[in-house]
MITIZA-34717 format. One record per residue (C-alpha): chain; z negated, x negated, y; residue number from 1; residue in one letter. Coordinates in pm, whole numbers, padded with zeros to 5 digits. Layout:
<sites>
> cadena|pz|px|py|num|residuo
> A|Z|X|Y|NUM|A
...
</sites>
This chain:
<sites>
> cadena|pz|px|py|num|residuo
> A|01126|00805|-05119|1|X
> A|01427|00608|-04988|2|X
> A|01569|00533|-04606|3|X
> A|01758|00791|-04419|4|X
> A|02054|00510|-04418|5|X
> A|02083|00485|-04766|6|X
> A|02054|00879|-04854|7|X
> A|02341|00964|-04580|8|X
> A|02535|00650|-04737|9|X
> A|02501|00834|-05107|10|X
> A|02610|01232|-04927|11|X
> A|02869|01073|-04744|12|X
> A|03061|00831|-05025|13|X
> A|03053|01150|-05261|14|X
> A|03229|01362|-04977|15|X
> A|03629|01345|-04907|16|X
> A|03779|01549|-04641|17|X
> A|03912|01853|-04693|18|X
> A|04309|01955|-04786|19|X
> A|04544|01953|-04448|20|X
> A|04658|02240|-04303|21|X
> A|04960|02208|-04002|22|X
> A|04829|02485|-03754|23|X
> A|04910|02571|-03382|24|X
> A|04768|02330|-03155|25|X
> A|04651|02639|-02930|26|X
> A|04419|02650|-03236|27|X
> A|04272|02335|-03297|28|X
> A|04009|02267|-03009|29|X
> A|03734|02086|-03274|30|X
> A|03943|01977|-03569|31|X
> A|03997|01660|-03668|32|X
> A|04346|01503|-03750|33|X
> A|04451|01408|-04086|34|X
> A|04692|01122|-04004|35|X
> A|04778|00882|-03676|36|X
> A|04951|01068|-03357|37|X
> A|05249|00894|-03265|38|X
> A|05378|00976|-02948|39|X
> A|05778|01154|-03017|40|X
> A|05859|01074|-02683|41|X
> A|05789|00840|-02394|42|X
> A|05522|01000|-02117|43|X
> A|05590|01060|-01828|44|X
> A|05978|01129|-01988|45|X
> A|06124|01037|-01646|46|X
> A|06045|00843|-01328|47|X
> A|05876|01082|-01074|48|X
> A|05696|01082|-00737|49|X
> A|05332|01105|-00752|50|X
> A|05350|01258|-00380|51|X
> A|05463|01490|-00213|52|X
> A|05666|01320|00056|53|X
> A|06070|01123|00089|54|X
> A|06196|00927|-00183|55|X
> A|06388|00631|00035|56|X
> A|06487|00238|-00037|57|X
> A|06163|00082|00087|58|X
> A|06401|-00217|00232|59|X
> A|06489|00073|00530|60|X
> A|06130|00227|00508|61|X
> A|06020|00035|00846|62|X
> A|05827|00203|01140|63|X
> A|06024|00410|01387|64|X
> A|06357|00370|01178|65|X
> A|06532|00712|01108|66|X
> A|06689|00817|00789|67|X
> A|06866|01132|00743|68|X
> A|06781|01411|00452|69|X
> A|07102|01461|00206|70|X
> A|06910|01673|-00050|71|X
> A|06587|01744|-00217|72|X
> A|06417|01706|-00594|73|X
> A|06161|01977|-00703|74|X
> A|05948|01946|-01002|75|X
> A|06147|02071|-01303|76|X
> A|06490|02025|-01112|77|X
> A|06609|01696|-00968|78|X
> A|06877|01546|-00701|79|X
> A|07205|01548|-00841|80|X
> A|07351|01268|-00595|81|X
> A|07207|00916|-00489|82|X
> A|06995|00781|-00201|83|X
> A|07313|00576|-00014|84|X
> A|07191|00355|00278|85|X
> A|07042|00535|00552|86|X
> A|06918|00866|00414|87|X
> A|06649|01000|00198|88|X
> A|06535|01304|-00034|89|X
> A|06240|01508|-00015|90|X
> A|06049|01474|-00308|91|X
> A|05743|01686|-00437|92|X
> A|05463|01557|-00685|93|X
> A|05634|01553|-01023|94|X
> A|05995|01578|-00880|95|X
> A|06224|01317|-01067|96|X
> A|06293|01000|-00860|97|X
> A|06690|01035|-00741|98|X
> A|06906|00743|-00807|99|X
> A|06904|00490|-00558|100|X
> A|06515|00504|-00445|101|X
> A|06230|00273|-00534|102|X
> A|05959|00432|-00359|103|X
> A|05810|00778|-00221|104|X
> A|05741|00768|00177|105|X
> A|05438|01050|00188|106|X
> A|05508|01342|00426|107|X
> A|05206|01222|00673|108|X
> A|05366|00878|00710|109|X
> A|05720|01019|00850|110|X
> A|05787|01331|01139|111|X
> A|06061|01553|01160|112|X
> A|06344|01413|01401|113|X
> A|06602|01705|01394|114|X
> A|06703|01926|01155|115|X
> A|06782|01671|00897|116|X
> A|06568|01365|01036|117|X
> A|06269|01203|00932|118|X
> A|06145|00910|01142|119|X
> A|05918|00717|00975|120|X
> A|05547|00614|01074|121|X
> A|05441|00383|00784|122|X
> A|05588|00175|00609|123|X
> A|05619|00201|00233|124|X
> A|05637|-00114|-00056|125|X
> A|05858|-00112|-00322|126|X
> A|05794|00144|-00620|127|X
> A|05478|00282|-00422|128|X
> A|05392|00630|-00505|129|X
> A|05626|00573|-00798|130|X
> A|05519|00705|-01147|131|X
> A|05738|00566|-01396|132|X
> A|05864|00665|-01756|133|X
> A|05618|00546|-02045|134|X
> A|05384|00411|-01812|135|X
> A|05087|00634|-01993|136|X
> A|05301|00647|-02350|137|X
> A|05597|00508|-02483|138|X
> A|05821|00681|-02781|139|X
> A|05611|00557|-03152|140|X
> A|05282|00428|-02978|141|X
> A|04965|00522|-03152|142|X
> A|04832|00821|-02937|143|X
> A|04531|00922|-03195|144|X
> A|04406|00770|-03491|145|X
> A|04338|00974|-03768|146|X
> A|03984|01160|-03792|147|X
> A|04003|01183|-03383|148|X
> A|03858|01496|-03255|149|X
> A|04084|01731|-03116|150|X
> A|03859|01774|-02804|151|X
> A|04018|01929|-02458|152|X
> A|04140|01624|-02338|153|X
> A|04360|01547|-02656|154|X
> A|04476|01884|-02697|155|X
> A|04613|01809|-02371|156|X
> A|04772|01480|-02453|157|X
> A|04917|01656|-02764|158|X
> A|05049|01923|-02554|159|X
> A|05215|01746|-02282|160|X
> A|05400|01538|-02570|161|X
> A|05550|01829|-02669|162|X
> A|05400|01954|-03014|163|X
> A|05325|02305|-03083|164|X
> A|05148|02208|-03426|165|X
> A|04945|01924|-03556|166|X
> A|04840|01827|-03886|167|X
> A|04368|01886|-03928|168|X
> A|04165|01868|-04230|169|X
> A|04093|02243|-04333|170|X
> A|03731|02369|-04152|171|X
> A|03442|02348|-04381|172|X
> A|03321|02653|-04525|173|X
> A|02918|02653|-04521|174|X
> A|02707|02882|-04634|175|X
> A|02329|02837|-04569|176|X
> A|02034|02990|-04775|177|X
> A|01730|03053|-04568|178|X
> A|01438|03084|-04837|179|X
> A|01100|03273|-04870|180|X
> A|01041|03632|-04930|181|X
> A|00798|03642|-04622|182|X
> A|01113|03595|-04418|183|X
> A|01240|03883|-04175|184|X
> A|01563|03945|-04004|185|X
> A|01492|03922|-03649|186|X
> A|01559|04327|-03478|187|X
> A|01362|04458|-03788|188|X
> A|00960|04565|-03819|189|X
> A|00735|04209|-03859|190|X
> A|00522|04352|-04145|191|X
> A|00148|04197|-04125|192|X
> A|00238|03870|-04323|193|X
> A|00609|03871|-04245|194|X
> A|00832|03584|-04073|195|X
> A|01138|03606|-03816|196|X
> A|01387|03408|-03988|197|X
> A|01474|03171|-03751|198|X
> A|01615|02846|-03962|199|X
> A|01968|03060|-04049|200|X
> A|02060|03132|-03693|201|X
> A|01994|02802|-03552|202|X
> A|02121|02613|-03854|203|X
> A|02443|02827|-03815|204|X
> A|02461|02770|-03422|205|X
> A|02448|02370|-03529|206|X
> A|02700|02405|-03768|207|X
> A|02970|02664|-03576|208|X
> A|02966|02388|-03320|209|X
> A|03153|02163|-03510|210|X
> A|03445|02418|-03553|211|X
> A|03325|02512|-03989|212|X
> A|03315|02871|-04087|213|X
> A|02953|02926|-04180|214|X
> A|02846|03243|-04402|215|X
> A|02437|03319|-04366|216|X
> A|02330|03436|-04651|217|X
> A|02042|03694|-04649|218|X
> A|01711|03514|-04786|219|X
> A|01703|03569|-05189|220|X
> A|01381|03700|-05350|221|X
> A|01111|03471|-05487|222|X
> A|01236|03479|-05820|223|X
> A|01381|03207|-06010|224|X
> A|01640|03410|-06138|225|X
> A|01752|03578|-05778|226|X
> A|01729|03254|-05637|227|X
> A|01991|03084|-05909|228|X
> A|02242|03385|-05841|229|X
> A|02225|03328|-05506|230|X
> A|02320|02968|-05497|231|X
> A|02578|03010|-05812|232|X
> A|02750|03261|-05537|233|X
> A|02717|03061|-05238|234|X
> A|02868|02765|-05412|235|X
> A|03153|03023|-05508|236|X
> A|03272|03094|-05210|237|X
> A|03206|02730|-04966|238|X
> A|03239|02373|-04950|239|X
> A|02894|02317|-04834|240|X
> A|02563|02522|-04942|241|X
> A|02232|02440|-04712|242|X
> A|01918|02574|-04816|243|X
> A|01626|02574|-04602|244|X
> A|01264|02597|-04749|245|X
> A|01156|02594|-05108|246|X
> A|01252|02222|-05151|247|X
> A|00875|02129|-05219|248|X
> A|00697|02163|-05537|249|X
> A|00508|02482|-05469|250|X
> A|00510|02734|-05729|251|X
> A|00721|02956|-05480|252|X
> A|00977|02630|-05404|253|X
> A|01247|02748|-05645|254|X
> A|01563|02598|-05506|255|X
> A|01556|02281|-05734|256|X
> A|01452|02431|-06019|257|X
> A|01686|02715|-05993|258|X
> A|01983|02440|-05896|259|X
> A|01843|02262|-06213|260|X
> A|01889|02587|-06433|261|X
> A|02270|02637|-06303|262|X
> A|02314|02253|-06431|263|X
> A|02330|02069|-06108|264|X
> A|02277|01716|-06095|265|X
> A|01969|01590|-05815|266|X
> A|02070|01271|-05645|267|X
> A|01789|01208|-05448|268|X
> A|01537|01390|-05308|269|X
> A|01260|01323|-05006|270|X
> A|01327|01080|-04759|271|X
> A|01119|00814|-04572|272|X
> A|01114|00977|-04215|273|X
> A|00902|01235|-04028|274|X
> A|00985|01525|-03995|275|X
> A|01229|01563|-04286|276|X
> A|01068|01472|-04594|277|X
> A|01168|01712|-04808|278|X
> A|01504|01662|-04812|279|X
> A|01705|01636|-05113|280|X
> A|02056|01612|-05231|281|X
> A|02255|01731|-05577|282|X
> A|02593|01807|-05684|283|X
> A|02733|02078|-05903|284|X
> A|03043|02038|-06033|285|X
> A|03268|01974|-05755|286|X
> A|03062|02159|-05491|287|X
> A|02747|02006|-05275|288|X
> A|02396|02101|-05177|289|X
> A|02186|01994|-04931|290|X
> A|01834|02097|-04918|291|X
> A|01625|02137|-04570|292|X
> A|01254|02143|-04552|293|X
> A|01167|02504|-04459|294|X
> A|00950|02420|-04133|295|X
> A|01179|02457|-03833|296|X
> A|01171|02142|-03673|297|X
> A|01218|01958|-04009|298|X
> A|01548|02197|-04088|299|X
> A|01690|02083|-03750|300|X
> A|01636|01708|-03761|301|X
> A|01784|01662|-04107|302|X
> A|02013|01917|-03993|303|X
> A|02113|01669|-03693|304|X
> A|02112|01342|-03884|305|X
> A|02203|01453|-04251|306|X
> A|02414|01824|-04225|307|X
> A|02590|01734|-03956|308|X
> A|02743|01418|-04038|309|X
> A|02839|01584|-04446|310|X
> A|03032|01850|-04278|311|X
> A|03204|01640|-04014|312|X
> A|03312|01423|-04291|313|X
> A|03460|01698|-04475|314|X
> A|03632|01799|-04164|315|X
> A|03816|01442|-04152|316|X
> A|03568|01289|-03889|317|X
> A|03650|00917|-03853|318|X
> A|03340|00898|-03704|319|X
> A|03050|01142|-03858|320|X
> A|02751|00978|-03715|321|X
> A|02522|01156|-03447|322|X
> A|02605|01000|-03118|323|X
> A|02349|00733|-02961|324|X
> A|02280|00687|-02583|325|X
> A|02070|00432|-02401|326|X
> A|01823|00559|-02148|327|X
> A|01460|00448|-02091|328|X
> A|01157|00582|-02186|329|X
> A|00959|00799|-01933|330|X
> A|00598|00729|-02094|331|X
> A|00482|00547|-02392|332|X
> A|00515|00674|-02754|333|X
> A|00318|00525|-03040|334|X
> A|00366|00635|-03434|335|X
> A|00040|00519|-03638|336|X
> A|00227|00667|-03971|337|X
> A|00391|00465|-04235|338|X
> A|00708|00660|-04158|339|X
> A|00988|00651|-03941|340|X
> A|00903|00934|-03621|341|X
> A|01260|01114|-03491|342|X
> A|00996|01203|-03154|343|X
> A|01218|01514|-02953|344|X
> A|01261|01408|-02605|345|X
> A|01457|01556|-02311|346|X
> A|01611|01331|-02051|347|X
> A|01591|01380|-01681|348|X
> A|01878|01311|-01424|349|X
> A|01746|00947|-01393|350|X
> A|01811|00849|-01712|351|X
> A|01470|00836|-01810|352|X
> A|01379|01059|-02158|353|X
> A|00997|01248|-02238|354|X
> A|00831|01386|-02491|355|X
> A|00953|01803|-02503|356|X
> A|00627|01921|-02659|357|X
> A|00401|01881|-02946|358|X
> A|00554|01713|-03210|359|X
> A|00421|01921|-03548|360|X
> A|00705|02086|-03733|361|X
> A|00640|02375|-03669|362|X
> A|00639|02405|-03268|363|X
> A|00962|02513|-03211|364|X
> A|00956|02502|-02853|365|X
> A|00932|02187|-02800|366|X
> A|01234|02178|-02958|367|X
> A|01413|02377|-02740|368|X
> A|01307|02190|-02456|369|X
> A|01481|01865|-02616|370|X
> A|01838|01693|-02591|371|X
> A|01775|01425|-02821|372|X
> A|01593|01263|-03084|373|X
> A|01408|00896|-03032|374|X
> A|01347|00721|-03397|375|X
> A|01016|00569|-03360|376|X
> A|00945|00296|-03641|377|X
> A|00657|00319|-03866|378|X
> A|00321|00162|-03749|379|X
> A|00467|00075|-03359|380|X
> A|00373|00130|-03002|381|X
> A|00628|00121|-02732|382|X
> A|00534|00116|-02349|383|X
> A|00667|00322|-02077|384|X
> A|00994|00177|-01934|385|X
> A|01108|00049|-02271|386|X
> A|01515|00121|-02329|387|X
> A|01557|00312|-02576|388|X
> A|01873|00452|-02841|389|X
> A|01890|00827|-02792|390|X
> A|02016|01085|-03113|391|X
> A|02230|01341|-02945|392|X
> A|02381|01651|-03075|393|X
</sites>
């Protein structure tokens, strides 16, 4: 067995992300870019008013003085003349700041005096309520790095710079292998000895998450033979092919030897960590496969800390890892075993995280109940109140 560190450090060095594509930006919520974002122009583009309100000199913005309105500025059409001595412009959030003003006099701090007064209640300092150009981005600053997530917020960013496209990494195709001829599409009759395959859909609902295309294929027969043809055509038609079950050394666990027979090349297999043993990982020709344990829990924690991270790096991820958060632990855990323990917890508004349920492989839901993952060392007891790193996905 080696460390989970060192077999994600041998998927990960044999991965490189994927060709680039230039597609609509309306289109790439989840991608990842392939090169740095400079910014084409400087944002905001112009000096504006962050209020709605008067743009004035703030030298003549003093209580009870009156200045007289010569115009107004809208957002997306400004004041074509000048604030001269004595006057003002009204001014709405976003409207370009006219020539002549250094600062934006909010409505509630002046009163009508007329029908082209304003006299003025507050006063107002110099460039207040003032946003000016560049002040968030100026023209050829780094906006993104590349591998950034296109999340909401920086398809935003990208947007209000003015690009309609954006150069990603091409989305991962995956195609996952749920194995065991016991195993049942859920919908159909559960014959006396039969399973609801459940490892395909929730491996798939992982996976889709990230923004890959994933193809579930429909659980090959115990057969060496049917098993090889289905992997030969998975690997024909994705980057990525998952398997989940059969990765023991039962006389019914055919996905290594059948990989074996097609002329792929193991590069490791099991791992020191609970649940999640029987995990290995082999390459044929330029196409990869990852192996998942077949119980459900086990499929989803390697799923978490191994899948995950391969297919974000073939998506251009600068940063593939599972995320970590502190929080503190509600009530002690201990793990007597010589391996690692990724214990499912779920964390409560205060920050503090419990155990979801039993912890056997199989329960899945306890699973369900959990937000995160807590890696117990081997052989270690830790008391209630302890901070702890949390595994999110």
């Amino acid at each position: 067995m080696i460390s989970l560190e060192d077999g994600r450090s041998r998927l990960l060095e044999n991965l490189l992300p994927l060709e680039v594509q230039c597609i609509p930006v309306l289109e790439a919520s989840g991608r990842f870019l392939a090169q740095d974002l400079l910014a084409p122009l400087d944002l905001p583009s112009f000096d504006n008013s962050a209020m709605d309100g008067f743009a004035v000199r703030s030298a003549e913005a003093l209580v009870g003085r009156r200045l007289r309105v010569v115009g107004r500025a809208t957002a997306g059409q400004g004041f074509s003349g000048s604030v001269e001595p004595g006057t003002c412009v009204r001014v709405f959030t976003g409207s370009p700041l006219p020539d002549g003003a250094d600062a934006v006099l909010m409505q509630e701090d002046a009163c009508k005096s007329g029908a082209d007064q304003i006299e003025i209640r507050e006063e107002v300092r110099p460039w207040e309520n003032v946003r000016f150009r560049g002040e968030d981005l100026r023209s050829g600053a780094l906006v993104l790095p590349a591998g950034s997530e296109l999340t909401p917020s920086a398809i935003g960013v990208v947007s209000a710079l003015g690009l309609a496209t954006v150069g990603v990494h091409r989305a991962p195709v995956v195609a996952i292998i749920p194995n065991g001829s016991e195993l049942v599409a859920p919908g159909n009759a559960l014959p006396p000895a039969g399973v609801f395959e459940s490892n395909g859909p929730m491996l798939k609902a992982l996976l889709e998450r990230t923004g890959c295309r994933v193809l579930l294929v429909t659980p090959p027969v115990d057969e060496l033979s049917c098993v090889a043809l289905s992997l030969r055509d998975a690997f024909d038609s994705a980057d990525l092919v998952i398997t989940a079950g059969g990765a023991s050394v039962g006389d019914l666990d055919l996905i290594r030897p059948a990989f074996e027979l097609l002329g792929g090349k193991l590069e490791f297999w099991q791992l020191a960590m609970k649940p999640g043993k029987q995990f290995f990982y082999g390459r044929w020709r330029e196409k990869h496969l990852l192996g998942l344990p077949g119980n459900p829990v086990s499929a989803f924690v390697t799923g978490v800390l191994l899948v995950l991270p391969a297919v974000r790096r073939l998506a251009g991820a600068r940063e593939p890892l599972p995320k970590l958060e502190a929080a503190t632990l509600g009530e002690a855990l201990q793990n007597p075993d010589r391996r690692r323990h990724f214990v499912r917890v779920r964390r409560d508004n205060g920050g503090r995280v419990w155990v979801s349920g039993p912890q056997a492989s199989h329960f899945l839901h306890g699973l369900a109940l959990a937000d995160g993952f807590v890696d117990v060392p081997p052989a270690s007891a830790w008391e209630a109140g302890q901070t702890v790193s949390v595994i999110r996905w």
